[in-house]
N, C-alpha and C positions, 0 to 999 in steps of 0.2 A: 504493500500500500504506500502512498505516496505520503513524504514526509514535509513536503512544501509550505512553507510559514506565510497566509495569508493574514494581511493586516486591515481591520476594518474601519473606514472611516467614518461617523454617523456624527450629526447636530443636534438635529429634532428630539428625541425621545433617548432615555438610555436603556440601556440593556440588561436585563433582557426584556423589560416593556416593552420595546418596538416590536410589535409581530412578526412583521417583515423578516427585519433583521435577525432577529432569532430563529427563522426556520429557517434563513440562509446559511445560518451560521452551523446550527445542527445538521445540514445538510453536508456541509462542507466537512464536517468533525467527523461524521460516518463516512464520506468519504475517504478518509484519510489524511486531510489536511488538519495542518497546526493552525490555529485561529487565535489572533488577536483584536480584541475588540475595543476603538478607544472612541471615548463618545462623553454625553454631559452625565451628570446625578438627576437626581429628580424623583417622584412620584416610591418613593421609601428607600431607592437604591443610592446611598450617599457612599459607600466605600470605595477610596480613592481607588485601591486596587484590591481585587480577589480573584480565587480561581472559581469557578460556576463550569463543572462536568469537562472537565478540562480544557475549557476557556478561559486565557486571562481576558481580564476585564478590565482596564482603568479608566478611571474618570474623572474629568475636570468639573469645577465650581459654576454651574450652569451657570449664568446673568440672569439676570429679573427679565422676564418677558418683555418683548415692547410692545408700545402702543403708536399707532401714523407710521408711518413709510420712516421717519429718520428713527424712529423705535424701535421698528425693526432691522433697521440699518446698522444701530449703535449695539445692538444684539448680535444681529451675527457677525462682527468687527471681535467684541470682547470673544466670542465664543473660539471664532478662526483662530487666534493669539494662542490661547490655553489648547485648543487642538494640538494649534503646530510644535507647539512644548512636547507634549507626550507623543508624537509621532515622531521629532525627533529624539526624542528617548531610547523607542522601542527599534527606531534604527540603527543607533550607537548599538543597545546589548546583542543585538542578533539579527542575521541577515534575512530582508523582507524577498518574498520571489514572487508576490504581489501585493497589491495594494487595492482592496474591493471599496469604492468611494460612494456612499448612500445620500445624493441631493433627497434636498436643496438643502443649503444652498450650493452653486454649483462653482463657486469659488474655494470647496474643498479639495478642487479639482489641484491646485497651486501647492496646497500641502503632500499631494501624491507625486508630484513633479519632483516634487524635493528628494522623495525615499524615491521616485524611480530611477535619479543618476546612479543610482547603485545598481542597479542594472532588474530592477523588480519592473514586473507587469501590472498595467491599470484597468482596469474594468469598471467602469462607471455602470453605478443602477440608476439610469432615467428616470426617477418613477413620479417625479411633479415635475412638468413646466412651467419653471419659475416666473419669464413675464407673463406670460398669461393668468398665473397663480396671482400676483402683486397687481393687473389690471382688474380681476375681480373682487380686489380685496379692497383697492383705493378706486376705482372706477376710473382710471386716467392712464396715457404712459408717461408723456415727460420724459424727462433726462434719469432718472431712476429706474426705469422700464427699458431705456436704450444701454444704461449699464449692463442689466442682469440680462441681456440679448447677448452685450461683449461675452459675460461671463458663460454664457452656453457655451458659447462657439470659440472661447478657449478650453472648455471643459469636452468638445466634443473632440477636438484638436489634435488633446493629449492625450487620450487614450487609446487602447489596444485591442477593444474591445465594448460593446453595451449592453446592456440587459434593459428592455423597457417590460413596460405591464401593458401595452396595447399597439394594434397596429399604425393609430395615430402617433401612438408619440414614437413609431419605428420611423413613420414618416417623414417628423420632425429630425430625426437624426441624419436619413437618406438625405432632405433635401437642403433642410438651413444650416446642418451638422456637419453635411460633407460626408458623411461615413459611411462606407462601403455597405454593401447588404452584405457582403461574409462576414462581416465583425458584429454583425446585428440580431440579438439571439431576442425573442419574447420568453418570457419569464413571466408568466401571470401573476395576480392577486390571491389568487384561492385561498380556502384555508384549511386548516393543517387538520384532517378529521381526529389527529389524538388531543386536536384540542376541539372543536366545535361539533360535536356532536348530538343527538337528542337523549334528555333525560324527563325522569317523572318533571312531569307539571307542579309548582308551587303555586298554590290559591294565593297567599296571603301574597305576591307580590303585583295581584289584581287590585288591592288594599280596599278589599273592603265589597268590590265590583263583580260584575259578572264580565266583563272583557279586559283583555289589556290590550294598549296598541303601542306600539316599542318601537324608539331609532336608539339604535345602539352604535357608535362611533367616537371618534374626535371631535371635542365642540368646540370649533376656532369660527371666526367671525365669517370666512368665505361659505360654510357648510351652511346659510342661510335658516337656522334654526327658529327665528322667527316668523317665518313661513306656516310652521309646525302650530307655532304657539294661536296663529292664525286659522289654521285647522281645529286644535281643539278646542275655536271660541264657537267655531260655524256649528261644529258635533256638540258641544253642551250650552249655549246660548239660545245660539239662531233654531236648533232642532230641536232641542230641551232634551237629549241626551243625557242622562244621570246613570246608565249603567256602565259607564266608559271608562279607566283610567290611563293615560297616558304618563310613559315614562322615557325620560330622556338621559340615557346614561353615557358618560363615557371620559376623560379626561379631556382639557380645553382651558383655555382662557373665555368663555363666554358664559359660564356657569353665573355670574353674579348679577350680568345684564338681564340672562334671561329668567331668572327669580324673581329678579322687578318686575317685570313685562308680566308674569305670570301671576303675583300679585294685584296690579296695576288694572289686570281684566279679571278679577275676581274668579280666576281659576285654581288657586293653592289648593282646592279640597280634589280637584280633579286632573293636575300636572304635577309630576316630582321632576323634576331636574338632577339629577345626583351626580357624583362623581364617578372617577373608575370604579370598577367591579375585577375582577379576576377569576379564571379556573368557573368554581363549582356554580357562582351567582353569573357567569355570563353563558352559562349553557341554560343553569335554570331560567333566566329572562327569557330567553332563547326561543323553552321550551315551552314556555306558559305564554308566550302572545298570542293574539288570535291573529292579528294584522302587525308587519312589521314594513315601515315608510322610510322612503330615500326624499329630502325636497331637496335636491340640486336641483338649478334650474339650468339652462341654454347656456352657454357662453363657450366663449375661446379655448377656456379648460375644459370646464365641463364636460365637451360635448368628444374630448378623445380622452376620457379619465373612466379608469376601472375601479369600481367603487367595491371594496372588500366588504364594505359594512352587508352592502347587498347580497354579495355571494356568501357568506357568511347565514344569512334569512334561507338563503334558495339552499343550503347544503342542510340546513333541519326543517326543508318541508314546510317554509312556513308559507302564506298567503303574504304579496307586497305589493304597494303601491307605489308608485314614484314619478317624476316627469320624465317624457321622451326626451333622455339625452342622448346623442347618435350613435354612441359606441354601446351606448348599456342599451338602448335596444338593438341594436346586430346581436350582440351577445344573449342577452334572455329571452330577445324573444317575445312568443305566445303564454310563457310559464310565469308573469307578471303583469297587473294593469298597470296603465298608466292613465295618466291627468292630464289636464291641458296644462300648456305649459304655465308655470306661476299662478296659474289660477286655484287655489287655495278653496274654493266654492266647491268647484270640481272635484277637488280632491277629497275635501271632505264626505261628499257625495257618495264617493266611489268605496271610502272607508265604511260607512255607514254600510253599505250595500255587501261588502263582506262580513260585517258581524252579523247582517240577517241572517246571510243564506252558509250553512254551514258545508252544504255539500257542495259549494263554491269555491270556501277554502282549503276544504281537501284536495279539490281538484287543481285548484292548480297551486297548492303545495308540495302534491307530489312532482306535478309536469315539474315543478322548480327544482325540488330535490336528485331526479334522474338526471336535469340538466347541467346541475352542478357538477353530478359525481360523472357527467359521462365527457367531461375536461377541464375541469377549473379548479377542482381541489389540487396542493398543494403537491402532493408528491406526485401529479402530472406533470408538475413544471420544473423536478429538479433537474433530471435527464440535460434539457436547455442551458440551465446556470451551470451543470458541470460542465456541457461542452463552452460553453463561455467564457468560464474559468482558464480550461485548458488551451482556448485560443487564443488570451489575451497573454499566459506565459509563454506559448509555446513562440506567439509572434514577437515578443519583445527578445528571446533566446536566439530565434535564426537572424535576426538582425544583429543581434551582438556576435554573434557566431559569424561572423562573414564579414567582421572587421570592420564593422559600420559604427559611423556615431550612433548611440542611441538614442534618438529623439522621439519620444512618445505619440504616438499618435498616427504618425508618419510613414506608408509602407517607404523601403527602402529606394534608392533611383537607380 
């Protein structure tokens, strides 16, 4: 088995919270590769270093979240610095033979530059496009939107190799990236069935109700969450709905806005907002909703973004509603409704009409659940990441191998 020391680069979330990153990384461990993983603290995991299944793990002093374009600017500034520390660390004590880089931001890409004059291979995971992520989040581009375009297309540049989660952002790599289709592997979202699975149903997390209706994800500001809260005014206001609870779970910067908002329209007896869950409580939500809702709406992102929260619903059978965004329906399909787009009337409509009818949501909880498992669960996609793995070393080696400078990204002349 192969003893090659890949080094993980992550911002967003640490480890092994990120889901992603943790089944990339378990994958890569059964493989045979050595895994190092250096990324922020956060959400309980504060130890600067430890081993986890023999993974090192180290971590820098996350920054305070930001808030506005220069918030999040001065965020991932602080964050880059403390990266580059510990990635130059793990270069000095042992030699990298690659470097797996997890945007955004995609100016991690400069830190992998660094360990790869040592002659290590880069493989970038595409998995957000960052200006389109930052035009839906401030509604504008501006000189801050023309930056994070520079920083793709240094980040597509340098690398050896991509991993996206959809054909769109394979696209995006083919056309504004430059990057060849052989270095271009899909690597989906799925999720990991030894974690998302179906169990017994929990009443009590109905609180009180005879239905639940569930978005289970990340709650940052672009995830439109307010939509939702718009929904459950139209289901218990406008309809007079009182058998309904709606639950909003999941780690975010938006939990405190949307508490107000939910106060604000006198829904506290019928919305919980919570934080993260883990393991046993994110299967049981899981397990116990009748209706489980996407509201992304249309846009530049959007509309080539693989939503995991989704496939995660469709892999336990559940009944979902969501708007037509153009990848997630090529992808689902007939095995979920959809709403018009942003129209929250509709949607609510639509949710209603699956708690009537129960042999509605069977049906197409199953169409969802075979569709899931017939390619979108997680160990369909490792196959891909290992070959991606092995193209992104195998190419930075026959380059160095043939007397060439190594410049990342670059086939040879």
């Amino acid at each position: 088995m192969s003893r090659e020391h890949v080094l993980v680069l992550v911002e967003g979330l640490p480890y092994p919270f990120d889901v992603r990153v943790h089944a990339q990384v378990q994958a890569l461990t059964a493989a045979g590769y050595r895994v190092t993983v250096a990324g922020p603290t956060g959400y309980g995991f504060e130890a600067p270093a430890e081993l986890l299944d023999g993974v090192r793990v180290l971590r820098y002093r996350a920054p305070p979240g930001g808030r506005g374009a220069l918030g999040y600017l001065r965020e991932y500034a602080t964050a880059w610095l403390r990266l580059t520390r510990l990635a130059r660390r793990v270069a000095r004590e042992e030699s990298v033979d690659l470097v797996l880089v997890c945007n955004p931001p995609d100016s991690l890409m400069a830190i992998a530059v660094s360990v790869a004059r040592h002659g290590a291979g880069i493989l970038l995971d595409y998995r957000e496009i960052s200006p389109e992520l930052f035009e839906a989040k401030f509604g504008r581009r501006g000189l801050l939107y023309q930056l994070l375009l520079a920083c793709e297309r240094y980040a597509f540049r340098h690398c050896d190799a991509v991993i996206t989660v959809s054909e769109p952002c394979a696209e995006i790599a083919r056309t504004r990236g430059g990057v060849a289709p052989s270095r271009i592997f899909h690597v989906g979202n799925g999720p990991d069935p030894q974690r998302i699975f179906a169990v017994a149903p929990r009443p009590e997390l109905r609180r009180g109700r005879e239905h639940l209706v569930l978005w289970l994800g990340a709650m940052s500001s672009q995830e439109g969450l307010g939509r939702l809260i718009d929904v459950a005014e139209h289901v218990v206001h406008e309809r007079g709905r009182h058998d309904v609870s709606f639950a909003l779970v999941g780690p975010g910067d938006a939990h405190e806005d949307l508490r107000r908002e939910v106060l604000r329209r006198g829904l506290q007896e019928f919305v919980l907002v919570s934080g993260p869950v883990e393991g046993d409580l994110v299967r049981a939500y899981l397990s116990t909703a009748d209706v489980c809702v996407g509201v992304d709406v249309r846009n530049s992102m959007n509309d080539r973004a693989a939503m995991r929260k989704v496939f995660e619903y469709m892999a336990v059978g559940r009944a979902v509603v969501q708007f037509p965004l153009a990848e997630m329906r090529r992808i689902c399909g007939d095995a979920t409704l959809y709403a018009r787009d942003g129209d929250t009337s509709d949607f609510a409509a639509l949710v209603c009409a699956l708690l009537d009818d129960l042999s509605l949501r069977e049906r197409l909880g199953a169409a969802a659940r075979e569709r899931a498992h017939r390619g979108l669960m997680w160990p369909q996609q490792v196959p891909a990441l290992l070959d991606a793995v092995a193209t992104a070393i195998s190419g930075r080696a026959e380059v160095a191998g043939a007397g060439l400078v190594v410049q990342p990204g670059l086939p040879p002349a």
